[in-house]
Chimera marker file (.cmm) of the C-alpha trace (Angstrom):
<marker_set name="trace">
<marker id="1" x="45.036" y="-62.957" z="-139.383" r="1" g="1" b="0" radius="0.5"/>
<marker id="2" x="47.583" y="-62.701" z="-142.156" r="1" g="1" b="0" radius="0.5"/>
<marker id="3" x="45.959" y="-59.893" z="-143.718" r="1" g="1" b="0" radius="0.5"/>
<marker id="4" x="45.688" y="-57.564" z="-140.955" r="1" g="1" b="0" radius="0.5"/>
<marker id="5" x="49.337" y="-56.952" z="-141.306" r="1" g="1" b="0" radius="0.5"/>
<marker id="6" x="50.484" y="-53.901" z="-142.582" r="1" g="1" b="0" radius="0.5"/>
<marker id="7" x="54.340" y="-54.596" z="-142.329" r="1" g="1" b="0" radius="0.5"/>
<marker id="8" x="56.664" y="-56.038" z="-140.335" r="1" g="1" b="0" radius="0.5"/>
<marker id="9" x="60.307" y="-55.580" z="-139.344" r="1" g="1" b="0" radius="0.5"/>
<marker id="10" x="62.930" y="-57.058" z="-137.315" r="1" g="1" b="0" radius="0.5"/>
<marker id="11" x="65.946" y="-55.214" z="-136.188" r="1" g="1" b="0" radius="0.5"/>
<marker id="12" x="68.919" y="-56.465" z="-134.793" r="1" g="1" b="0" radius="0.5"/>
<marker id="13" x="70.539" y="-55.170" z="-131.736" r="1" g="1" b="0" radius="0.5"/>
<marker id="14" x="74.465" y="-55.744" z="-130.276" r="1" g="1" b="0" radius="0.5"/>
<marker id="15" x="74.651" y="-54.877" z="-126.652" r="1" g="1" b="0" radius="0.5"/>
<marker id="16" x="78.202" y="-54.968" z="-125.302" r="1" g="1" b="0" radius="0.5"/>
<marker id="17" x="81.522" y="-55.783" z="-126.931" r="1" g="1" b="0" radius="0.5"/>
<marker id="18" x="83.648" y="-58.483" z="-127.552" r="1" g="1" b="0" radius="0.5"/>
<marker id="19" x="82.480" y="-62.200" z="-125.951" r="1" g="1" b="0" radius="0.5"/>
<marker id="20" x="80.504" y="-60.206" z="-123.841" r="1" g="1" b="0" radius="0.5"/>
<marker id="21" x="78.013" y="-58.911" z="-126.330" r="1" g="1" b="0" radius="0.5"/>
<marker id="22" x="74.492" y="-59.840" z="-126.136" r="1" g="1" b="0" radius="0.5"/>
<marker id="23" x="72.411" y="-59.692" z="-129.525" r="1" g="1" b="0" radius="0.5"/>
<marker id="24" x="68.590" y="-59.195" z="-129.352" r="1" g="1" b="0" radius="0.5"/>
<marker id="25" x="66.063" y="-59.260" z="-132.127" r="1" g="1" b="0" radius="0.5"/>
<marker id="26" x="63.647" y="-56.788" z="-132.038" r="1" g="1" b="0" radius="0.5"/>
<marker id="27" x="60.376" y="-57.638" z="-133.894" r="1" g="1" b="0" radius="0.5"/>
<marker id="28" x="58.379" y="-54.494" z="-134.857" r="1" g="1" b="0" radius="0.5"/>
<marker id="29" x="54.547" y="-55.530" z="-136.679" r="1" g="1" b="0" radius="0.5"/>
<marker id="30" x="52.056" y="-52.923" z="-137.725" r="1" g="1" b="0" radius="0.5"/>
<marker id="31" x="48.856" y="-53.326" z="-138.262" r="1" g="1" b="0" radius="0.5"/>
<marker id="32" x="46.408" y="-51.920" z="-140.694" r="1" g="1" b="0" radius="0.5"/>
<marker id="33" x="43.924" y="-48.800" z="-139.600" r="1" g="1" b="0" radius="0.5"/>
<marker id="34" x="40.441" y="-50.312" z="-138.574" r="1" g="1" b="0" radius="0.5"/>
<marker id="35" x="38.684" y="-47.074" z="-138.349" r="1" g="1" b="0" radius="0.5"/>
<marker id="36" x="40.040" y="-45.712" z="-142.237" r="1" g="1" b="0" radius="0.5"/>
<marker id="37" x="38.880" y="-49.147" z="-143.562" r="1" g="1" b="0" radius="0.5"/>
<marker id="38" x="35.571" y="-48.622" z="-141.709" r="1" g="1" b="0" radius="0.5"/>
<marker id="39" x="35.205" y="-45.294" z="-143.014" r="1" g="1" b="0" radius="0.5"/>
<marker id="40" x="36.100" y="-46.305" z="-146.383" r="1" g="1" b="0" radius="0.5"/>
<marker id="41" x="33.716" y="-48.841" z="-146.321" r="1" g="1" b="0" radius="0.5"/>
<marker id="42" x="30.788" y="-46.608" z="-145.370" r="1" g="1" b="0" radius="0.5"/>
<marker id="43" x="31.844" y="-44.235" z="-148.066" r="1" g="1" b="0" radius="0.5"/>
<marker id="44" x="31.427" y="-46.587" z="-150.184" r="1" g="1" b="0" radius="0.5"/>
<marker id="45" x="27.846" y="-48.008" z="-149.073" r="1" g="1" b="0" radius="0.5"/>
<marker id="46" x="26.335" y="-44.304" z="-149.321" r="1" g="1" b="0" radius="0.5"/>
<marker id="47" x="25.658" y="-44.218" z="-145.780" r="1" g="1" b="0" radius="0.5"/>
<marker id="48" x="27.458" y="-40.731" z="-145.288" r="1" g="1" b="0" radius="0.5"/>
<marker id="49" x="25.505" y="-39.213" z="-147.836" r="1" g="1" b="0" radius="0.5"/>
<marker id="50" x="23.370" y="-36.101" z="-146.752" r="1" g="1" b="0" radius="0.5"/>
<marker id="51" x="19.883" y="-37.569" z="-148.670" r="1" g="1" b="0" radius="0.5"/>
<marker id="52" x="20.428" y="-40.922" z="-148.306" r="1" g="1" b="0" radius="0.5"/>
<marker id="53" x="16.773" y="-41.953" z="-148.124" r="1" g="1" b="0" radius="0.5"/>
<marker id="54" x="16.724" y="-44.391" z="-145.579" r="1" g="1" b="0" radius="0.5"/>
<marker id="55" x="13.451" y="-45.482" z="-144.456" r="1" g="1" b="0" radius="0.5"/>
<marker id="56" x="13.189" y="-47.186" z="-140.746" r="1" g="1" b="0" radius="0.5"/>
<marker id="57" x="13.311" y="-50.928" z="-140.834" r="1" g="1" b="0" radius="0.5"/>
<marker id="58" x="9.477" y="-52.437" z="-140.375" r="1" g="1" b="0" radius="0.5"/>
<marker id="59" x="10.328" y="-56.067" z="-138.737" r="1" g="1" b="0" radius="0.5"/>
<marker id="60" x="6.600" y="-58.264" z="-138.824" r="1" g="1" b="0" radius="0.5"/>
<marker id="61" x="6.490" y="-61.190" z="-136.680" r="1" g="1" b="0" radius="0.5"/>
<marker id="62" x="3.587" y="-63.556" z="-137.646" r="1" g="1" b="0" radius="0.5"/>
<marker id="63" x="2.334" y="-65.793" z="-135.023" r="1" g="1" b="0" radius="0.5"/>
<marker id="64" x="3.230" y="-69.137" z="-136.385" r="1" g="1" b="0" radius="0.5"/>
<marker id="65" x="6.894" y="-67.527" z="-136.145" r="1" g="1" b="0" radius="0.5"/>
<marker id="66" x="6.666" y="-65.774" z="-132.793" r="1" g="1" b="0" radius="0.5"/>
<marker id="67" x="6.064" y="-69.648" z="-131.054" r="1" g="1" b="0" radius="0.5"/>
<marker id="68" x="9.643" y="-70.437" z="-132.454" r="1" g="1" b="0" radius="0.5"/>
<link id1="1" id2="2" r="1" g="1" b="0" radius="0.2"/>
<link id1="2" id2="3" r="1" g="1" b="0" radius="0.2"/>
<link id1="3" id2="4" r="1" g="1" b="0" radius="0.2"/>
<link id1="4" id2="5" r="1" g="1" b="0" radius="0.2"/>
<link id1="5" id2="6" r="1" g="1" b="0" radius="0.2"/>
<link id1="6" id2="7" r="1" g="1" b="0" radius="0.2"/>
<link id1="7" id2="8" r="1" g="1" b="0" radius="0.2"/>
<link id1="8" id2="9" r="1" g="1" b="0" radius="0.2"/>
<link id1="9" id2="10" r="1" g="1" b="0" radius="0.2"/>
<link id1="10" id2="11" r="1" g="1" b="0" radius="0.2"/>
<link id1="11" id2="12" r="1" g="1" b="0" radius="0.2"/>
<link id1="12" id2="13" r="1" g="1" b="0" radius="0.2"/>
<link id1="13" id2="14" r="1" g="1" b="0" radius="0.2"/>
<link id1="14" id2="15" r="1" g="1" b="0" radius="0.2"/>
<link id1="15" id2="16" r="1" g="1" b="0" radius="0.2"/>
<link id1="16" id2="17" r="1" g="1" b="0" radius="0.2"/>
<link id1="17" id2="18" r="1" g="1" b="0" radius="0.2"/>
<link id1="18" id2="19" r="1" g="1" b="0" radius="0.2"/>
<link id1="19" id2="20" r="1" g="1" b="0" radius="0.2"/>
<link id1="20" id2="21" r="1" g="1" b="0" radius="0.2"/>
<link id1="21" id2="22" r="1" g="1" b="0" radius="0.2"/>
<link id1="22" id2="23" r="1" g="1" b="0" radius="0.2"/>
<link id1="23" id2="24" r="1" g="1" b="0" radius="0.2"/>
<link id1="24" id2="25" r="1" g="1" b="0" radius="0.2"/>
<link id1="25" id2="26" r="1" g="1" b="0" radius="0.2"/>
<link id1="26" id2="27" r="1" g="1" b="0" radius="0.2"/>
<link id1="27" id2="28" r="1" g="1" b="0" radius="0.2"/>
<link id1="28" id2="29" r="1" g="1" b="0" radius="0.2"/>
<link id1="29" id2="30" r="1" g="1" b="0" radius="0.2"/>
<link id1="30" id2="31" r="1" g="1" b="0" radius="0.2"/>
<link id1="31" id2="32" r="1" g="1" b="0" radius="0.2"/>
<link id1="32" id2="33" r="1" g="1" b="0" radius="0.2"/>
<link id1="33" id2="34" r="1" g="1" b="0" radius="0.2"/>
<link id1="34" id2="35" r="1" g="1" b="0" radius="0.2"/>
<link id1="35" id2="36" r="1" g="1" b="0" radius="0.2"/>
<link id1="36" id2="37" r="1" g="1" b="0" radius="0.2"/>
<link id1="37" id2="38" r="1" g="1" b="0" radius="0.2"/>
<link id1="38" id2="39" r="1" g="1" b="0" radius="0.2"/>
<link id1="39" id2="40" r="1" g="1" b="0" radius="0.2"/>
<link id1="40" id2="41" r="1" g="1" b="0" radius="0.2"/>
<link id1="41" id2="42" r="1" g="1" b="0" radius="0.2"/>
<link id1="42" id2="43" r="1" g="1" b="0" radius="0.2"/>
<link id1="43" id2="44" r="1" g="1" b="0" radius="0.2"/>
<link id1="44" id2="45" r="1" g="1" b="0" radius="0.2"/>
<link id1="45" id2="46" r="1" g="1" b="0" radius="0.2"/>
<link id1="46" id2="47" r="1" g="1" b="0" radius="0.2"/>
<link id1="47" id2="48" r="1" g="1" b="0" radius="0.2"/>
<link id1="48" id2="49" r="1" g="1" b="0" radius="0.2"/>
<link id1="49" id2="50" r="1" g="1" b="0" radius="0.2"/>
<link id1="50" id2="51" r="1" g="1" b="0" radius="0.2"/>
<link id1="51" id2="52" r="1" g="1" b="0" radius="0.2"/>
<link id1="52" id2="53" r="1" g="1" b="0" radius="0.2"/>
<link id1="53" id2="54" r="1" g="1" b="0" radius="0.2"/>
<link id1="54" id2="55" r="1" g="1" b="0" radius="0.2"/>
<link id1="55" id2="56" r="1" g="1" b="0" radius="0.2"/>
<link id1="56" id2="57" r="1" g="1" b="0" radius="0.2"/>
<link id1="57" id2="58" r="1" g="1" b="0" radius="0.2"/>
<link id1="58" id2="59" r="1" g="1" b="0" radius="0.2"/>
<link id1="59" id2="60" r="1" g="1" b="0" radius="0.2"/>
<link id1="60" id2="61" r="1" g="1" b="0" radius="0.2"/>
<link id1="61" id2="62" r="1" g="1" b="0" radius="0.2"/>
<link id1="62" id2="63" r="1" g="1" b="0" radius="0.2"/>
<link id1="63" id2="64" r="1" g="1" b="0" radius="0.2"/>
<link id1="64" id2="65" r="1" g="1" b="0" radius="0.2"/>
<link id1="65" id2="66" r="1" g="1" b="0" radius="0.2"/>
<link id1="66" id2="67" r="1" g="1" b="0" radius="0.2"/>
<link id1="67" id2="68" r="1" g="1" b="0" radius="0.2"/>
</marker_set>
């Protein structure tokens, strides 16, 4: 989970003045893009070529594995 992170930041906030001030912590996270990292992935694996040559998968199922 760590490395999804992109960043993180925490800001501090003073509401009020004097004894009456309230202080709040606001925690800000980002997160790194799926879809780029998919994309970049893909690029990467050819599969965006134009002529790729990709041939249909053939699955064959013999009978001693189709009782399974």
């Amino acid at each position: 989970m760590a490395a999804s992170v992109a960043s993180m930041e925490i800001e501090r906030r003073v509401e009020g003045k004097g004894e009456d001030a309230e202080v709040y912590h606001v925690h800000k996270i980002k997160l790194w893009d799926k879809n780029a990292a998919l994309e970049k992935i893909c690029k990467h694996l050819g599969l965006y070529e134009k002529d790729n040559n990709q041939k249909p998968l053939t699955v064959v199922i013999s009978p001693r594995d189709a009782n399974l």
